[in-house]
ROKOL-159281 format. One record per residue: residue in one letter; chain; x, y, z of N, C-alpha, C, O, CB in turn. Coordinates in steps of 0.1 Angstrom, whole numbers, plus 5000, padded with zeros to 4 digits. Glycine has a CB too. Example, Ala and Ser with C-alpha at 12.3 -4.5 7.8 and 13.67 -1.06 7.14 Angstrom:
2
> pati	fivex	n_px	n_py	n_pz	ca_px	ca_py	ca_pz	c_px	c_py	c_pz	o_px	o_py	o_pz	cb_px	cb_py	cb_pz
> a	A	5132	4943	5078	5123	4955	5078	5132	4967	5078	5142	4967	5085	5113	4955	5090
> s	A	5128	4978	5071	5137	4989	5071	5129	5000	5079	5134	5011	5080	5141	4994	5057
END
This chain:
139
> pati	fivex	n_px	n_py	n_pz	ca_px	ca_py	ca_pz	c_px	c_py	c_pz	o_px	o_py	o_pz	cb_px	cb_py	cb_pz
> x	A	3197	7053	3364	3188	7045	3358	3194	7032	3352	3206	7033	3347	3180	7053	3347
> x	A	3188	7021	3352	3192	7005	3349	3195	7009	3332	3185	7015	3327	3177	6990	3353
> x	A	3202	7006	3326	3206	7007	3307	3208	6990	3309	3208	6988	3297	3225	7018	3300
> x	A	3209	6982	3312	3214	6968	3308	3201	6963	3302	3192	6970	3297	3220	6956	3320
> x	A	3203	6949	3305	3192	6938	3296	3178	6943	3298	3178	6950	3308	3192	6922	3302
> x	A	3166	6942	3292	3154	6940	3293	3149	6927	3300	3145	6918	3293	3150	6942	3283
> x	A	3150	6928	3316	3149	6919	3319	3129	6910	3317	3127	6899	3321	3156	6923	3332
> x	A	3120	6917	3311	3110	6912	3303	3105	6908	3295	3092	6908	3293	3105	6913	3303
> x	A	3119	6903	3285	3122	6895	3277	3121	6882	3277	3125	6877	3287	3130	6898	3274
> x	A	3119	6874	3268	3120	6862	3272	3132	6855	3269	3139	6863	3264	3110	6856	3267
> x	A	3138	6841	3270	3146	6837	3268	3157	6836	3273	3156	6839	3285	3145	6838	3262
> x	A	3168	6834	3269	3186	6832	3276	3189	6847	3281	3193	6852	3291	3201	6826	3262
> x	A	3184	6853	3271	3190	6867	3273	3184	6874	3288	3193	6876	3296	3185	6878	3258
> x	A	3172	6876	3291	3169	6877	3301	3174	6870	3317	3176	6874	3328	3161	6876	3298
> x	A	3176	6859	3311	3180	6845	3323	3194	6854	3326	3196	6859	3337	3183	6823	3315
> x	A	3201	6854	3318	3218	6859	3317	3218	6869	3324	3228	6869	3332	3224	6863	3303
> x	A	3209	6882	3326	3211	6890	3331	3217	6896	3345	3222	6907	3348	3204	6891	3328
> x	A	3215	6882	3352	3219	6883	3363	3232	6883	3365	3235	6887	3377	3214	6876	3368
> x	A	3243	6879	3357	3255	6870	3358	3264	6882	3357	3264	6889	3347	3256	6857	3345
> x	A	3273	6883	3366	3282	6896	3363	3283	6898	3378	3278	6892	3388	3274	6909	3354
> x	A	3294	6910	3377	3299	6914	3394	3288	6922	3404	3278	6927	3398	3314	6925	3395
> x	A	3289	6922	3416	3277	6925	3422	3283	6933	3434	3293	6927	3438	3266	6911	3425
> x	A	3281	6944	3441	3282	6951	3455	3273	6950	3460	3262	6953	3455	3284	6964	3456
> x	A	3274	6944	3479	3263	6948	3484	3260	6960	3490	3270	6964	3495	3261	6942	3491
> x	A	3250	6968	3491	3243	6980	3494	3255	6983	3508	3257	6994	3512	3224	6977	3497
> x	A	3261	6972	3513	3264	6974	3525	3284	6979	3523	3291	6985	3531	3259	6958	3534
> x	A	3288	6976	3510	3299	6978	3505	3307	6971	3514	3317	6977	3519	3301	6990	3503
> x	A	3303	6958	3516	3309	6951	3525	3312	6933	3513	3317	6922	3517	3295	6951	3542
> x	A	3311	6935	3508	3303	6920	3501	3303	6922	3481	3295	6928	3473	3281	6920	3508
> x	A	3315	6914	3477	3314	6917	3463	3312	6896	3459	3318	6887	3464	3332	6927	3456
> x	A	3302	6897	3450	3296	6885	3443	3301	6884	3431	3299	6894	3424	3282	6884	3443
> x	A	3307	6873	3425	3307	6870	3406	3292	6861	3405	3293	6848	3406	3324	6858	3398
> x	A	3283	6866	3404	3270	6855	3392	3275	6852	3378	3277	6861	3370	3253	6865	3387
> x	A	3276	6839	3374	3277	6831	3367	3267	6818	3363	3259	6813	3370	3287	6830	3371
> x	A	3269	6815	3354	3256	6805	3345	3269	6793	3343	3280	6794	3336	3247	6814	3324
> x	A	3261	6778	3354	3263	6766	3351	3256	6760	3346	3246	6758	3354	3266	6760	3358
> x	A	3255	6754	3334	3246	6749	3329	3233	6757	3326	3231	6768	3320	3245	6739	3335
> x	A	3222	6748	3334	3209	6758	3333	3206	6766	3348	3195	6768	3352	3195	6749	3328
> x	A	3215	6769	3355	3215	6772	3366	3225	6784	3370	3236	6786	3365	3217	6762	3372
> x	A	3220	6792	3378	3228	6801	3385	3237	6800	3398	3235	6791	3407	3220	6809	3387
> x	A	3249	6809	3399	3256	6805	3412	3266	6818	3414	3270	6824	3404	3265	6788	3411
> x	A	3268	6820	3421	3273	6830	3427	3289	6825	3439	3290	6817	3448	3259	6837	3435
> x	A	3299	6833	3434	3313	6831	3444	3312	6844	3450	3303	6852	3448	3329	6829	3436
> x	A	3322	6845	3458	3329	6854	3465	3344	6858	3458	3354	6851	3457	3331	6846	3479
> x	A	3342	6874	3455	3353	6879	3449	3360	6888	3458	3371	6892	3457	3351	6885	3438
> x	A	3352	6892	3468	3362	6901	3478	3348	6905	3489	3337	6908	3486	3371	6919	3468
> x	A	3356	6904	3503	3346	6910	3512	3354	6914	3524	3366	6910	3526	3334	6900	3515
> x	A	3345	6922	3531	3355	6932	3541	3348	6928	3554	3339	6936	3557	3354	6951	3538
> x	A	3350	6915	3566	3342	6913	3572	3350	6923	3592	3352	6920	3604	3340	6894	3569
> x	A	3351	6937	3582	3354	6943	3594	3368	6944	3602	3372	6954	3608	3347	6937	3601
> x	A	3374	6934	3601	3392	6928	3604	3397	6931	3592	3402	6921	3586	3395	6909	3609
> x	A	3398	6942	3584	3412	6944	3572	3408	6937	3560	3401	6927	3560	3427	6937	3576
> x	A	3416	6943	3546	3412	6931	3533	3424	6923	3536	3424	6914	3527	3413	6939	3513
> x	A	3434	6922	3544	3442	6911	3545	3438	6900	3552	3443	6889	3552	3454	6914	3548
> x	A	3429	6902	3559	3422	6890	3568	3414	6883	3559	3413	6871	3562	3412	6897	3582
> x	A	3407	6887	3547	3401	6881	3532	3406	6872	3527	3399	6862	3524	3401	6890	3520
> x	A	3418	6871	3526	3431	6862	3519	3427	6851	3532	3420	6842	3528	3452	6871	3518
> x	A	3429	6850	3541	3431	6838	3554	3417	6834	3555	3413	6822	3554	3438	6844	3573
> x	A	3409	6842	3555	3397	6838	3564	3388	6826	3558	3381	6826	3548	3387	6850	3565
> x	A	3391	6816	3567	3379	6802	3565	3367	6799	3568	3360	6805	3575	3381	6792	3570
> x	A	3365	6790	3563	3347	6783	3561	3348	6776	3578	3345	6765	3581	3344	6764	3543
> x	A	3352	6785	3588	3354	6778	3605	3345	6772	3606	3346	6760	3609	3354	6788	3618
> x	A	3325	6779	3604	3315	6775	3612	3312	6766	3607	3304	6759	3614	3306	6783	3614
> x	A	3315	6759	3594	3309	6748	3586	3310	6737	3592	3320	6732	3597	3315	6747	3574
> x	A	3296	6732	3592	3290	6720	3601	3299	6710	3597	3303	6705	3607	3275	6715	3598
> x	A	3304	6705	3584	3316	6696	3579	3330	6697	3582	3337	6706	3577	3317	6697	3567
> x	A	3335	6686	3590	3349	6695	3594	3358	6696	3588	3368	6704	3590	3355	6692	3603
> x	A	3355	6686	3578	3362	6686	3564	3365	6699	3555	3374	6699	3547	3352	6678	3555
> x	A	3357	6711	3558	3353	6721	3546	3361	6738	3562	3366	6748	3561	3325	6719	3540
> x	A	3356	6730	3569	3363	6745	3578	3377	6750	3573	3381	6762	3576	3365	6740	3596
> x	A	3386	6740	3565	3399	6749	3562	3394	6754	3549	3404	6762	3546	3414	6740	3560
> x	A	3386	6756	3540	3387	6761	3524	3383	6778	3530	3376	6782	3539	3372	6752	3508
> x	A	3390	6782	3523	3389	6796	3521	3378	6801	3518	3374	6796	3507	3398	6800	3514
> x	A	3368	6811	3521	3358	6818	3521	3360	6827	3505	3352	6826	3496	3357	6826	3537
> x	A	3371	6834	3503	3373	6838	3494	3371	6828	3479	3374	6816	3483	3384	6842	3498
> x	A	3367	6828	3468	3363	6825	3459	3352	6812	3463	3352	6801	3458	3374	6824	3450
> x	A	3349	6814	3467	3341	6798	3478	3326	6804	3468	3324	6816	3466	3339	6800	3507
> x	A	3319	6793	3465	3305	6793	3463	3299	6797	3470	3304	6796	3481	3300	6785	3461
> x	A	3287	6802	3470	3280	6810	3484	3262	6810	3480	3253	6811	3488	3288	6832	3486
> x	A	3260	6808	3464	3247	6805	3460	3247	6798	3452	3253	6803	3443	3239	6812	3457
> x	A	3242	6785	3449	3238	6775	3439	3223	6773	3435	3214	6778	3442	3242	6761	3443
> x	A	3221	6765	3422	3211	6762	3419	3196	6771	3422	3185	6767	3425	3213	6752	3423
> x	A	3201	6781	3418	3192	6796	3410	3191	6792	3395	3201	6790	3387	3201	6814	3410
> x	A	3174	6789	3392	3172	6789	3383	3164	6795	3374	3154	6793	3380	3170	6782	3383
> x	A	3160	6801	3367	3155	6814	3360	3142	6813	3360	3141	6801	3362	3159	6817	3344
> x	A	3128	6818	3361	3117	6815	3359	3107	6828	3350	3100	6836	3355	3114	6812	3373
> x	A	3110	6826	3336	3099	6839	3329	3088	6842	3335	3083	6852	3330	3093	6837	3313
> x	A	3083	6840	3340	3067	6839	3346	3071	6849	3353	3070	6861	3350	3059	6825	3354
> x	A	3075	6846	3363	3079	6857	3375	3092	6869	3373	3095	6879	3380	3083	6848	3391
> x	A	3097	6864	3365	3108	6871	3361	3116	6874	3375	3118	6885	3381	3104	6883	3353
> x	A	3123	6855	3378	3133	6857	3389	3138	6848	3387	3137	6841	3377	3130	6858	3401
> x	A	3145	6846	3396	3153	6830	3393	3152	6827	3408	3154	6836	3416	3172	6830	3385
> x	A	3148	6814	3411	3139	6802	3422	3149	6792	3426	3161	6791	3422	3124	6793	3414
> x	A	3143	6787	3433	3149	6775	3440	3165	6770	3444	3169	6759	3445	3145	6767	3432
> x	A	3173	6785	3447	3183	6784	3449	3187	6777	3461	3179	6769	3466	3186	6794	3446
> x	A	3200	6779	3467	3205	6776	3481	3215	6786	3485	3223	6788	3477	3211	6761	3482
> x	A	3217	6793	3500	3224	6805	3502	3232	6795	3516	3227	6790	3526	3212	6822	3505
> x	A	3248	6797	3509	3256	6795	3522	3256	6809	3531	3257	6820	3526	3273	6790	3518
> x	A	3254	6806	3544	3259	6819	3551	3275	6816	3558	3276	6813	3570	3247	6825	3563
> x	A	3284	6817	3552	3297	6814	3562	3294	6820	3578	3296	6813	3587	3313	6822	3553
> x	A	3290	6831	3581	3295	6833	3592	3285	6823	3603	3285	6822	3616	3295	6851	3593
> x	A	3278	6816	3594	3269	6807	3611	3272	6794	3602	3274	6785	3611	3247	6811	3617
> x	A	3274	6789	3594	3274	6776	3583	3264	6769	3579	3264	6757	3577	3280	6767	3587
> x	A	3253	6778	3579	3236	6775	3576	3237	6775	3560	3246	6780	3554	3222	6789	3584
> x	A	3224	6768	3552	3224	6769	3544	3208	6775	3544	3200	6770	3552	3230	6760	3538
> x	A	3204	6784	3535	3187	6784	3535	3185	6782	3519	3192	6777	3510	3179	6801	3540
> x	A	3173	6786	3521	3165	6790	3505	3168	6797	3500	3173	6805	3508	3152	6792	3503
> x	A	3167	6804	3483	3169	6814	3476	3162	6818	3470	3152	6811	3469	3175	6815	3469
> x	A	3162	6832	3462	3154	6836	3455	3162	6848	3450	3171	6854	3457	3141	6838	3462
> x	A	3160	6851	3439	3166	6867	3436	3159	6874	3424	3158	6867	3414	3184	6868	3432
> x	A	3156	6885	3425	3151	6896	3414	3162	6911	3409	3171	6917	3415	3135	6903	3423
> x	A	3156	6911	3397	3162	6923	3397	3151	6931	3395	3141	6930	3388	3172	6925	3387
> x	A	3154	6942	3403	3140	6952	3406	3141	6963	3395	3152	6964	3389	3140	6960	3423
> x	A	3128	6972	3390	3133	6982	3382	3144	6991	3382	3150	6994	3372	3124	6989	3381
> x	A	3149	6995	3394	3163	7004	3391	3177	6995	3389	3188	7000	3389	3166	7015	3404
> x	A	3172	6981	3388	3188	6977	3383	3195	6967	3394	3204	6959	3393	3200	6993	3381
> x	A	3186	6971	3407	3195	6965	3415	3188	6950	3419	3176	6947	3419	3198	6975	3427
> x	A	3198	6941	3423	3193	6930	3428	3190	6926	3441	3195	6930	3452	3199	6922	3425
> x	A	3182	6917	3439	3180	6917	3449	3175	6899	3455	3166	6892	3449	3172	6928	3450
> x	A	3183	6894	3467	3184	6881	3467	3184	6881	3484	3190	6888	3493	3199	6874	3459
> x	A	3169	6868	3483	3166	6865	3497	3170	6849	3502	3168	6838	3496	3148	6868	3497
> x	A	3175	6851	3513	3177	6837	3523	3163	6834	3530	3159	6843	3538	3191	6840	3536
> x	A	3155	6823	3529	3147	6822	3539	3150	6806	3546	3160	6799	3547	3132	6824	3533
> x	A	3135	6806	3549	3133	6790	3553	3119	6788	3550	3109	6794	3554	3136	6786	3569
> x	A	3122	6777	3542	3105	6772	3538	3094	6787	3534	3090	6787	3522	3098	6763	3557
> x	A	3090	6795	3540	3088	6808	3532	3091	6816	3529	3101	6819	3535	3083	6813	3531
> x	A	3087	6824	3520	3097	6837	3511	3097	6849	3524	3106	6855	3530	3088	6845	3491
> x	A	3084	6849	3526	3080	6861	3536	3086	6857	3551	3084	6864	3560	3062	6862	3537
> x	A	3095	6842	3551	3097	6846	3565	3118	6850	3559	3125	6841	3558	3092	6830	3580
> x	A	3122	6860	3556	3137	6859	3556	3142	6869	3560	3139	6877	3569	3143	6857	3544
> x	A	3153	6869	3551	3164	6884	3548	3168	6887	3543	3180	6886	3547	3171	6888	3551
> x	A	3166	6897	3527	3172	6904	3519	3184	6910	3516	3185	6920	3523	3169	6908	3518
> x	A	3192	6908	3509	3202	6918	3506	3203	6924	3495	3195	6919	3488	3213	6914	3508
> x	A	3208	6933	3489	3207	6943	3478	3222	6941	3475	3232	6940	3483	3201	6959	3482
> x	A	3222	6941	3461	3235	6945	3456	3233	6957	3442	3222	6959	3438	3242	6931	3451
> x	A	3242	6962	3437	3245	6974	3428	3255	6966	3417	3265	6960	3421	3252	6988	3437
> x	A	3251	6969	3402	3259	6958	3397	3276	6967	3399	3277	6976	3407	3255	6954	3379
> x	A	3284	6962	3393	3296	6965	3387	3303	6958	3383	3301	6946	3382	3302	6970	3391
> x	A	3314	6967	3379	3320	6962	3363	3336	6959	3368	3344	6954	3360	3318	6978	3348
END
């Protein structure tokens, strides 16, 4: 059962809730959420794309449409910006989701659902057309 924030609260405290380390369901995919300014964003703290955790350390931004950006390292690399909190719906909106492995960027969205876990969608132009992922917090 979720013990953290009351996320139907109003205010910072709620907004904040999101911000902290994150697993994806897939235990493939670790996120830091963090608060810039009035906005949300998410890095890359460790991920296992199948080839070893030493391949983590090397592995680059290759597919990135910029050829400029194909050498930075995937590792601590931004991966969601400009998530912004919304009380009403109790989510945070209008983000943007890098996917390194194709170098697309989509739309965002993320909730935290009643058992705690989050949950953050990539679309295009609608919510209902995407693809979800789930994360589990940790510490």
């Amino acid at each position: 059962m979720y013990t953290g924030i009351n996320y139907h609260t109003k205010g910072g405290a709620a907004a904040d809730q999101i911000c902290g380390k994150w697993e994806s369901e897939e235990k493939n995919l670790i996120v830091q959420v963090y608060k810039d300014d009035n906005e949300y964003k998410a890095r890359v703290v460790w991920f296992n794309n199948g080839d070893g955790d030493k391949v983590m350390y090397t592995y680059t931004d290759k597919h990135n449409p910029n050829p400029a950006l194909r050498n930075r390292k995937v590792l601590g690399m931004d991966v969601v910006d400009n998530l912004v909190y919304s009380p009403e719906s109790q989510s945070w909106e209008n983000g943007i989701i890098y996917d390194a492995s194709s170098g697309r960027h989509w739309n965002s969205c993320a909730r935290i659902d009643k058992d705690g876990k989050l949950k953050v969608k990539g679309y295009w132009k609608f919510k209902f057309i995407g693809k979800s992922i789930n994360f589990k917090r940790i510490d």
